[in-house]
C-alpha positions as CSV (number, residue, x, y, z in Angstrom):
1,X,-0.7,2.0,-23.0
2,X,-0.4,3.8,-19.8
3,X,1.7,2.7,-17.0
4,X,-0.1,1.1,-14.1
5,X,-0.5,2.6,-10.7
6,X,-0.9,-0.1,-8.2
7,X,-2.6,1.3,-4.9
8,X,-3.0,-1.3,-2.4
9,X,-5.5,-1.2,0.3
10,X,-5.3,-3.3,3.4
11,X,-4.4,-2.9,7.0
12,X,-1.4,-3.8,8.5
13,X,-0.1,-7.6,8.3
14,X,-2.6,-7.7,5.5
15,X,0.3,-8.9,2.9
16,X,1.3,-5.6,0.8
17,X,4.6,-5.4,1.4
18,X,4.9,-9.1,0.6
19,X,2.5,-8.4,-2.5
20,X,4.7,-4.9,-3.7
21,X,8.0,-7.2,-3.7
22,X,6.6,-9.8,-6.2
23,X,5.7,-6.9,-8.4
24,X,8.7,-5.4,-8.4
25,X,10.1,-8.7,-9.1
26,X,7.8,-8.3,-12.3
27,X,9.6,-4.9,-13.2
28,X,7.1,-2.6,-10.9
29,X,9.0,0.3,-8.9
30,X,8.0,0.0,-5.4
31,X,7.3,2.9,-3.5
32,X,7.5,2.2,0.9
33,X,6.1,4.7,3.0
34,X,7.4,2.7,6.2
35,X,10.7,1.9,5.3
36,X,10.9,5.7,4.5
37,X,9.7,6.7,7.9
38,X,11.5,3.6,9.6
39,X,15.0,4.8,7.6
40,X,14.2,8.3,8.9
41,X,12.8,7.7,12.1
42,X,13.0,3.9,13.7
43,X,10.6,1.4,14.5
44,X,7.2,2.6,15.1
45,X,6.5,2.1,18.7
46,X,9.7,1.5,19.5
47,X,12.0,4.6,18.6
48,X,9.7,7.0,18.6
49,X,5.9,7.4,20.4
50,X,3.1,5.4,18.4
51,X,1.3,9.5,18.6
52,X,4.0,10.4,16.3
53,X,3.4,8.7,13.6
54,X,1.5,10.9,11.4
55,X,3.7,14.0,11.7
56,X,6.6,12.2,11.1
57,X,5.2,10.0,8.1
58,X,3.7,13.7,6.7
59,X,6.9,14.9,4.6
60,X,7.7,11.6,3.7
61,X,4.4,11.4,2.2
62,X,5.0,14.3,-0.2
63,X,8.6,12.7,-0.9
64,X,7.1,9.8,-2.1
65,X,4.2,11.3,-3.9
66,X,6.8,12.8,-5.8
67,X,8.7,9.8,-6.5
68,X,5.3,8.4,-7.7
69,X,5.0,11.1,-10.2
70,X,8.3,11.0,-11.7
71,X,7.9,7.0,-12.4
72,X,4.7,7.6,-14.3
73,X,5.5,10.6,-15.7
74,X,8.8,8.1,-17.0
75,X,6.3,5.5,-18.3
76,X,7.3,3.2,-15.5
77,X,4.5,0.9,-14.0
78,X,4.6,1.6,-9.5
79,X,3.5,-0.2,-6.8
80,X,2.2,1.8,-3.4
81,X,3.5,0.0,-0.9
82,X,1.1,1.9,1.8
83,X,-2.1,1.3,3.2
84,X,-4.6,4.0,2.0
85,X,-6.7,3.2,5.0
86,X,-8.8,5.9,4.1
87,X,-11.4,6.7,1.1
88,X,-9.9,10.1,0.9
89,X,-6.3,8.9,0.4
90,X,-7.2,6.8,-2.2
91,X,-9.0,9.5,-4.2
92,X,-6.3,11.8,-4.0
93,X,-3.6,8.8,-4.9
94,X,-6.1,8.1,-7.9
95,X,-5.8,11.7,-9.2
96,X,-2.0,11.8,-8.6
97,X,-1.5,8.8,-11.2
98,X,-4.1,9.9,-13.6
99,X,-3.0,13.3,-13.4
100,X,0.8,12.0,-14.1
101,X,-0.6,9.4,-17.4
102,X,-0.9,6.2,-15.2
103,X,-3.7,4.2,-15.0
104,X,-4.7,4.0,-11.1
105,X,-5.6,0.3,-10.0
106,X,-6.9,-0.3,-6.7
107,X,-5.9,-3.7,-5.1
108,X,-7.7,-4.5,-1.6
109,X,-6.1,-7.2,0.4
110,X,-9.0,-8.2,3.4
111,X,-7.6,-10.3,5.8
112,X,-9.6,-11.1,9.2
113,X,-8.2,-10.0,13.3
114,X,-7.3,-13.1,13.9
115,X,-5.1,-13.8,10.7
116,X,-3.8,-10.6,11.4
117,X,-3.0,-11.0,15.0
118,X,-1.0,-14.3,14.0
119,X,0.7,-12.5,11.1
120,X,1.8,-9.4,13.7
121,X,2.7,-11.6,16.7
122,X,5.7,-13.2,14.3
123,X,6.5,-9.7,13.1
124,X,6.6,-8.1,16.5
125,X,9.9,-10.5,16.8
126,X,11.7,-8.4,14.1
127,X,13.1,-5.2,14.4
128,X,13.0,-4.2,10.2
129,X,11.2,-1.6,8.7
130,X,8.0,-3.6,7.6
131,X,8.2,-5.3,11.6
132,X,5.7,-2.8,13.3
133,X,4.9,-3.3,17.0
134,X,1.8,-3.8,16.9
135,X,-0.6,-4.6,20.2
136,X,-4.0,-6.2,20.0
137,X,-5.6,-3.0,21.3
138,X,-3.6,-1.0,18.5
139,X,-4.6,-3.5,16.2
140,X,-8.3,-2.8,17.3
141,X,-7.7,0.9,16.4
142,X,-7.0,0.2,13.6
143,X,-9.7,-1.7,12.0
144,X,-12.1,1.1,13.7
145,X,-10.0,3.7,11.6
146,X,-10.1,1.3,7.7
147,X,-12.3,2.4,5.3
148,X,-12.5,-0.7,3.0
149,X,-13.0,0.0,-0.8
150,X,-16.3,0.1,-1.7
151,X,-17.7,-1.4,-5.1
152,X,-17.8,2.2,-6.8
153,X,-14.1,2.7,-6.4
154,X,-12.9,-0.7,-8.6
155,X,-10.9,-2.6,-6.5
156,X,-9.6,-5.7,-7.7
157,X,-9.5,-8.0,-4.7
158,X,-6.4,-9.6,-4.0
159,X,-6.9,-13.2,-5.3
160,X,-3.8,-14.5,-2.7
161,X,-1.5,-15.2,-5.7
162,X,1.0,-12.6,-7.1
163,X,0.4,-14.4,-10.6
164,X,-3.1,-14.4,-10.6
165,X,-3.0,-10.6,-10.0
166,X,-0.5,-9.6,-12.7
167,X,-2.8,-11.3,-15.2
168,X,-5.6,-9.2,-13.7
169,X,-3.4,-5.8,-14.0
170,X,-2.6,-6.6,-17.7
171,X,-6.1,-6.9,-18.3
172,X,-7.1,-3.5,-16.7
173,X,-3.8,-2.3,-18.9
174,X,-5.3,-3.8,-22.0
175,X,-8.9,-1.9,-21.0
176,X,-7.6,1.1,-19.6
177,X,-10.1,0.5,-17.0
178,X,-8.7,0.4,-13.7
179,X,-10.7,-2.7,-12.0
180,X,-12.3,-5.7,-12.8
């Protein structure tokens, strides 16, 4: 069977950093795009201009694309720990896994603003990697920017429970198809 390729799609505060440590509990290698850039970089919004971003989260990107390969290509299951906000994104991180023998599983995680809000107001206290600085107005970008999966691309959504979810991957493994 092929290894799975967990793509999580949510905005930020949504859970997925939460969700990608309970799968790597479960033997998953998790992939972080922000605590690359934050290793590399600082706190977004804090060390560096919010504009930024997106060049500096670029090679780091391709660095973990790489990474991704290389686990697949190894037979190792890998969690995305990213936000493929975008349909585009998730195509191309789609073709990436199938392309290295894994089977590409897209999990959305919806959450509301105002759960969000809640979630980001408790996080703005922290200065770690997965601790962005989020503003309300930022946070307002960003919905505008989300694509959310659409019914043609699979997703499995995220029933709130890590267990619940690793019985739904096994059973997308066991298909080979990648959503439910």
């Amino acid at each position: 069977m092929p290894p799975l390729a967990v793509l999580l799609a949510g905005l930020t505060g949504s859970g997925k950093t939460t969700l990608a440590k309970a799968l790597a509990a479960r033997g998953f290698t998790r992939l972080s795009v922000d605590e690359e850039v934050h290793r590399l970089h600082g706190r977004y919004g804090v060390d560096y201009p919010e504009d930024t971003y997106f060049a500096r989260e670029r090679p780091v990107l391709a660095a973990v694309r790489g990474q991704f390969t290389t686990n697949l290509r190894a037979g190792h299951d890998v969690v995305l720990d990213h936000g493929l906000w975008q349909r585009a994104d998730r195509e191309a991180w789609k073709e990436a896994a199938r392309t290295a023998g894994g089977l590409p599983v897209l999990v959305h995680l919806p959450a509301h603003r105002e759960e969000l809000l809640r979630r980001l107001t408790e996080r703005n206290l922290r200065a770690d990697a997965n601790a962005l600085a989020v503003t309300p107005e930022a946070l307002d970008d960003f919905f505008a920017r989300f694509e959310p999966p659409t019914a043609d691309e699979n997703p499995i959504a995220y029933p709130g429970d890590a267990q619940a979810l690793a019985v739904l991957l096994e059973r997308a493994r066991g298909t080979g198809q990648p959503g439910s």
